[in-house]
C-alpha positions as CSV (number, residue, x, y, z in Angstrom):
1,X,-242.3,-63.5,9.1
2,X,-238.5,-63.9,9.9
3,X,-239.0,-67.5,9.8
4,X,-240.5,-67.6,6.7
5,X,-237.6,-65.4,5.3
6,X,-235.3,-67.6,7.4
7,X,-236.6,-70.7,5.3
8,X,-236.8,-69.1,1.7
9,X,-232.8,-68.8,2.7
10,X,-232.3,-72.2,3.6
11,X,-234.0,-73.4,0.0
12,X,-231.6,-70.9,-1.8
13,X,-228.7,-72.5,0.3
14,X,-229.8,-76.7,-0.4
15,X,-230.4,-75.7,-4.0
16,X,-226.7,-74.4,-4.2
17,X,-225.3,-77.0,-2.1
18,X,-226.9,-79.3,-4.4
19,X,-226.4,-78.0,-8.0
20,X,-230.5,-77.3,-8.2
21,X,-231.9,-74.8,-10.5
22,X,-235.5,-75.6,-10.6
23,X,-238.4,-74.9,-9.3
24,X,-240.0,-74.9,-5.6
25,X,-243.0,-76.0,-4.1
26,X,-243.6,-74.0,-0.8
27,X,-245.8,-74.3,1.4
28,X,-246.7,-72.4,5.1
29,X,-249.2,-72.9,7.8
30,X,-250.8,-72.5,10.8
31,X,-253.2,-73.8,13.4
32,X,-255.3,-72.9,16.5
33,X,-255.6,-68.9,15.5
34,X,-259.5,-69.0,15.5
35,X,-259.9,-65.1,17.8
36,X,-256.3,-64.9,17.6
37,X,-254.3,-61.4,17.5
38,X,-250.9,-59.9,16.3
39,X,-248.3,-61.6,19.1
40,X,-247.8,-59.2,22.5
41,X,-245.0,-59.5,24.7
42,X,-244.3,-58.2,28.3
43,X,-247.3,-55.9,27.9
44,X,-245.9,-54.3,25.0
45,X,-247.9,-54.4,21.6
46,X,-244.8,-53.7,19.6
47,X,-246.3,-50.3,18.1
48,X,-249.0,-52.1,16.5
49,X,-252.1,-50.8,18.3
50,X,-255.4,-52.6,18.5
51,X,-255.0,-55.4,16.0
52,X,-257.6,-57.4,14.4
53,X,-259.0,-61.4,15.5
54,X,-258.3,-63.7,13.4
55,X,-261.5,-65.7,12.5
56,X,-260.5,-69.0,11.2
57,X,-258.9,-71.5,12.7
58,X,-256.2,-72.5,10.1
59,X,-253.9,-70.3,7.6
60,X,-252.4,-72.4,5.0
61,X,-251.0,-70.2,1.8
62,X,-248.8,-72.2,-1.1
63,X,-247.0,-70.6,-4.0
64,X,-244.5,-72.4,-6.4
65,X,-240.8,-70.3,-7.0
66,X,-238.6,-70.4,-9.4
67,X,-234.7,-70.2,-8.9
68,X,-234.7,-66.7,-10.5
69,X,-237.3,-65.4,-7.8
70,X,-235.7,-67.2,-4.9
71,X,-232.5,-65.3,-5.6
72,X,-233.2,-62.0,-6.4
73,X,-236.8,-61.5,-4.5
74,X,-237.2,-63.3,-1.6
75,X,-239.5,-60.7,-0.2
76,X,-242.0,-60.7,-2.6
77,X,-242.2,-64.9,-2.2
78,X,-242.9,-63.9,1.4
79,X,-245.4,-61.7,0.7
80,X,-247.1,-64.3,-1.3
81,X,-247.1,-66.6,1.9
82,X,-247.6,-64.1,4.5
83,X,-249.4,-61.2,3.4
84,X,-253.1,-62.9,3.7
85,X,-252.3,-63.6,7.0
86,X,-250.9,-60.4,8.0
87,X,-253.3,-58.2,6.2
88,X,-256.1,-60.2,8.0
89,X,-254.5,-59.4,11.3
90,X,-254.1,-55.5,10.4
91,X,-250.2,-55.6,10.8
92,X,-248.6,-55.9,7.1
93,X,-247.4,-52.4,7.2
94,X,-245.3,-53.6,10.3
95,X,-243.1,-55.8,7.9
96,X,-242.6,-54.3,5.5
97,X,-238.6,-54.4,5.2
98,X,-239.0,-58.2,5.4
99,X,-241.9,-58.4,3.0
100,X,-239.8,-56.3,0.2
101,X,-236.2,-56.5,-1.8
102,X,-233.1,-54.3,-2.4
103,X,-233.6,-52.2,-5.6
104,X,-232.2,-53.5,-8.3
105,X,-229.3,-52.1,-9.6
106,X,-230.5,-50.8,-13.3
107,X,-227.3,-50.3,-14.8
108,X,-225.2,-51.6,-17.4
C-alpha cells in the first residue's frame, strides 16, 4: 500500500517537473501469492488477526487518472488498485488512512 501511494506521488511530481496535465495509465501487480496471507513479521501479525489465503496466483488491477484525481485524491486511485487485493486478504480496514484523502475544504 505505501508503495503504491509512494508511486501515485512520484507521477504527480514527473507530471509537474514536466509541464504534464493529462491523463495516466496505471497499472499494479503481483505474482507468486497463490495460498498467500496478509505479510507477518517477527511473530507479530500487526493486529490483523487470522487473515485470509489468497487463491490466485497473480493480482494485476489497472485504472486510468486524470490530473485532477492525482492531485486532490490520491487515496481513492489507490483504493482502485489495492482494494481487490486487500479486501480478498481481509485487511482493507487496516489501511484505511492510506486508502482515503483529507476533507476537502468546502468553503468559499
Amino acid at each position: 500500500m505505501v508503495k503504491t501511494r509512494r508511486l501515485l506521488a512520484l507521477i504527480e511530481a514527473a507530471a509537474k517537473e514536466g509541464g504534464y496535465v493529462g491523463n495516466w495509465a496505471v497499472a499494479v501487480g503481483a505474482t507468486r501469492l497463490k495460498g498467500r496471507r496478509a505479510h507477518v513479521s517477527g511473530g507479530s501479525d500487526f493486529g490483523f488477526g487470522p487473515t485470509a489465503r489468497y487463491d490466485e496466483d497473480t493480482y494485476t488491477e489497472t485504472t486510468t487518472i486524470t490530473w485532477a484525481e492525482l492531485t486532490a485524491t490520491p487515496g481513492a486511485i489507490a483504493l482502485r488498485l489495492t482494494g481487490p487485493l486487500l479486501r480478498a486478504l481481509g485487511v482493507e480496514q487496516h489501511f484505511q488512512k492510506a486508502l482515503s484523502d483529507p476533507a476537502q475544504d468546502q468553503t468559499e
